[in-house]
C-alpha positions in Angstrom: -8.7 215.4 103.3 -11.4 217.8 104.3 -10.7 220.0 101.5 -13.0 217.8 99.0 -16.2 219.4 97.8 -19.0 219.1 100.4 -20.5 216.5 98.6 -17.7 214.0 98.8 -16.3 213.1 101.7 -13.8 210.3 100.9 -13.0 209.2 97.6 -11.9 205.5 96.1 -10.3 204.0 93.3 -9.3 200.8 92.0 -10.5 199.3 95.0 -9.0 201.5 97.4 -10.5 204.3 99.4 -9.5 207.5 102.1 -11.3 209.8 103.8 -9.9 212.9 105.3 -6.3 212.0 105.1 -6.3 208.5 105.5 -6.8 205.1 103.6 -9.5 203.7 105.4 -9.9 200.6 102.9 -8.3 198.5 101.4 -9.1 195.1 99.6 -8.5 191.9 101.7 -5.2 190.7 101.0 -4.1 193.6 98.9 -1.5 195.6 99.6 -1.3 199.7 98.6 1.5 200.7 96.1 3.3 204.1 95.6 1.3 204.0 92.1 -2.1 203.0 94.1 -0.9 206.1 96.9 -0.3 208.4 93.7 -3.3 207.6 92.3 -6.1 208.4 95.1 -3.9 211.6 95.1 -4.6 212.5 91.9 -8.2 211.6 91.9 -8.2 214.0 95.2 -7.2 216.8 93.6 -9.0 216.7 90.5 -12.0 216.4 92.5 -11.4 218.6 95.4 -14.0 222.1 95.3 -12.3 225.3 93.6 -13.9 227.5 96.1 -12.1 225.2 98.7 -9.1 223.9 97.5 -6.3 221.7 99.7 -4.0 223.5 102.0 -0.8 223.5 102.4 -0.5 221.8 105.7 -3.2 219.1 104.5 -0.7 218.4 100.8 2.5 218.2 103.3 1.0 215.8 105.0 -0.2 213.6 102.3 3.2 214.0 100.8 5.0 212.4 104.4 2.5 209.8 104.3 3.6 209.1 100.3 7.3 209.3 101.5 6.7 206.7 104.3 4.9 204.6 102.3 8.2 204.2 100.0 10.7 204.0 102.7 9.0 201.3 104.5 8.7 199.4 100.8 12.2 200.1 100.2 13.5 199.0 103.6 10.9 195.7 103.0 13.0 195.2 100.1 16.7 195.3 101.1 15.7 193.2 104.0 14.9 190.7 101.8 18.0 191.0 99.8 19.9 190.7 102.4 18.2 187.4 103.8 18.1 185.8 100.6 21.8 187.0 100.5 22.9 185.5 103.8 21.1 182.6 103.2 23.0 181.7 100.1 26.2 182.7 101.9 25.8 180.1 104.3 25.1 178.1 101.7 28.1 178.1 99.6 30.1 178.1 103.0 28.2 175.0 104.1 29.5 173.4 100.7 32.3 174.5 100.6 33.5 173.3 104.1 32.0 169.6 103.3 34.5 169.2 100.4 36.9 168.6 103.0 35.1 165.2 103.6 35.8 164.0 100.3 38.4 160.9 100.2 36.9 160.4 103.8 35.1 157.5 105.2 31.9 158.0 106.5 29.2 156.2 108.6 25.8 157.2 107.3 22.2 155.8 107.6 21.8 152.7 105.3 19.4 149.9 105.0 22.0 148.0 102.3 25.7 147.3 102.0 27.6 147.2 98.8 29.8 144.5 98.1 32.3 144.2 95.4 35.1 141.8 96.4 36.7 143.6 99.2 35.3 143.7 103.2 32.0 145.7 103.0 31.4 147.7 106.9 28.5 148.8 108.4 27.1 149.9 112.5 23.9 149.8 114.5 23.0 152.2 116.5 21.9 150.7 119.6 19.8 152.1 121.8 19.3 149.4 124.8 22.3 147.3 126.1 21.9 143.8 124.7 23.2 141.3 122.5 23.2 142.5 118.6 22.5 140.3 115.7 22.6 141.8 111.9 21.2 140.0 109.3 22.2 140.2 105.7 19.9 139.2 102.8 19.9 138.9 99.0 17.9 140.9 96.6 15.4 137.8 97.0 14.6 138.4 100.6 16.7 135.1 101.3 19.3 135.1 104.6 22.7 135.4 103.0 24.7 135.6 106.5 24.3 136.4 109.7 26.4 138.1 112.7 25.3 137.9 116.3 27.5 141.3 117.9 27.4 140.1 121.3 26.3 142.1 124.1 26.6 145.6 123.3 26.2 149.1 125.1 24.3 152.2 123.7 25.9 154.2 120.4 27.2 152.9 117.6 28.6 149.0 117.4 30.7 148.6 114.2 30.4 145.4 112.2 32.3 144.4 108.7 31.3 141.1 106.0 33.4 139.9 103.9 30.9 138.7 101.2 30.8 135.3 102.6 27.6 133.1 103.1 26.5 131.1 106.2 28.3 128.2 104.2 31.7 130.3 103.8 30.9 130.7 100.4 31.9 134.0 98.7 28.8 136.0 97.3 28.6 137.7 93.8 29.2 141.5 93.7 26.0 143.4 93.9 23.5 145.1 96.6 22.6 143.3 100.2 19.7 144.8 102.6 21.3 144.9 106.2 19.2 144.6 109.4 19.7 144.6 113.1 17.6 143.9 116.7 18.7 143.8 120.1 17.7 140.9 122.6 15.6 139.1 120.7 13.3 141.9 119.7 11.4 142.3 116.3 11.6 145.9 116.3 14.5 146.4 113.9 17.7 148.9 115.1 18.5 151.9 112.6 21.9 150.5 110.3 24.7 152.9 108.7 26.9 151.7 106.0 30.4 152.9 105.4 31.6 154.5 102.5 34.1 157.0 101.0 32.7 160.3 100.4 33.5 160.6 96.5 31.9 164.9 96.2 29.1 167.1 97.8 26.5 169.5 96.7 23.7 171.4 97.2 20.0 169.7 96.8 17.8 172.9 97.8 16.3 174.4 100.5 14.8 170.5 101.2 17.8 168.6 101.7 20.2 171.0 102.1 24.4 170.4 101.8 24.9 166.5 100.8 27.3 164.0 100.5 27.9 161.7 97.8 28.8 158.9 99.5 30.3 155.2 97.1 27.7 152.7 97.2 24.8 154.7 99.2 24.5 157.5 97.2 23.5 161.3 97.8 23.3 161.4 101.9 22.4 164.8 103.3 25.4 165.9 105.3 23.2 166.5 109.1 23.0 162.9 108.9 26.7 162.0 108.9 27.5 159.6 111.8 30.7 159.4 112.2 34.0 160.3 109.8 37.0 158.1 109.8 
């Protein structure tokens, strides 16, 4: 804004700064508010020269650059409502279309089997063609059972216990670690254990829709297997 007394060219306050009629600073990382916009205008016009005061065309344009200023804040704003909005839409929808899962039997990624009296069921996800052996141990790290699968192709190769040791002995009720290589190998071969879906939710933007699956726990529903 030209129209400032001869002695000042460009004015600042609370940090910010314009010349002519433009901000030409600003402090980094900050961002100028209407109330910041209103306020170099004020402090414009209180110190603009009474033998040359602003003109019309110069005020008109400060004015359009004020009314951008709160259009572009306002459109800012409803973008973001309407993310955050469509976010939490897919969200409840999400939810909403897992609860059909529940009462269902799932295969999900699992490390343990529970067994309480009745046939406990499980997969391996094989990834080479070869012969499968699962190994089932006690909470002491001691071999309860194990089943050798056979020669099996890639994807998933079911497997069920029925809470009998190596001696045909029935086990007590409680939590076994399940693991599972292919040909011999020691690299171990990622295990699912089956279970009824019993609800879902909603654990944040982190884990996302989930299942609550009987005797695993909270699963997050991408990592659903299979459904039976």
């Amino acid at each position: 804004m030209s129209a400032i007394g001869s002695a000042t060219s460009s004015l600042s306050t609370s940090g910010l700064s314009l010349t002519g009629s433009t901000v030409t600073s600003t402090p980094s990382g900050s961002i100028m508010s209407q109330s910041d916009f209103l306020q170099l205008l004020t402090t414009q016009l209180q110190n603009q020269d009474p033998t040359q005061p602003m003109d019309n065309s110069q005020m008109a344009a400060e004015l359009a650059q004020f009314a951008t200023l709160s259009s572009t804040q306002d459109i800012d704003t409803n973008l973001q409502t309407l993310s955050s909005n469509v976010s939490s839409g897919m969200q409840t929808s999400q939810v909403l279309g897992a609860a059909n899962l529940v009462g269902k039997q799932v295969l999900v990624p699992s490390t343990t089997l529970e067994y309480s009296g009745s046939t406990a069921s499980g997969a391996v996800n094989v990834t080479t063609p070869g012969d499968v052996v699962v190994t089932i141990k006690d909470s002491n790290g001691n071999t309860v059972n194990s089943y050798d699968l056979g020669n099996q192709q890639v994807g998933l190769s079911q497997f069920s216990w029925n809470g009998q040791d190596s001696n045909g002995n029935t086990v007590a009720n409680g939590t076994y670690s399940i693991s599972a290589n292919s040909g011999g190998s020691s690299a171990s071969l990622t295990t699912y254990a089956a279970g009824s879906v019993t609800g879902v939710g909603y654990g944040g933007s982190s884990t996302g829709t989930y299942v609550q699956v009987a005797g695993v726990g909270g699963v997050p529903l991408s990592q659903v297997a299979q459904i039976n």
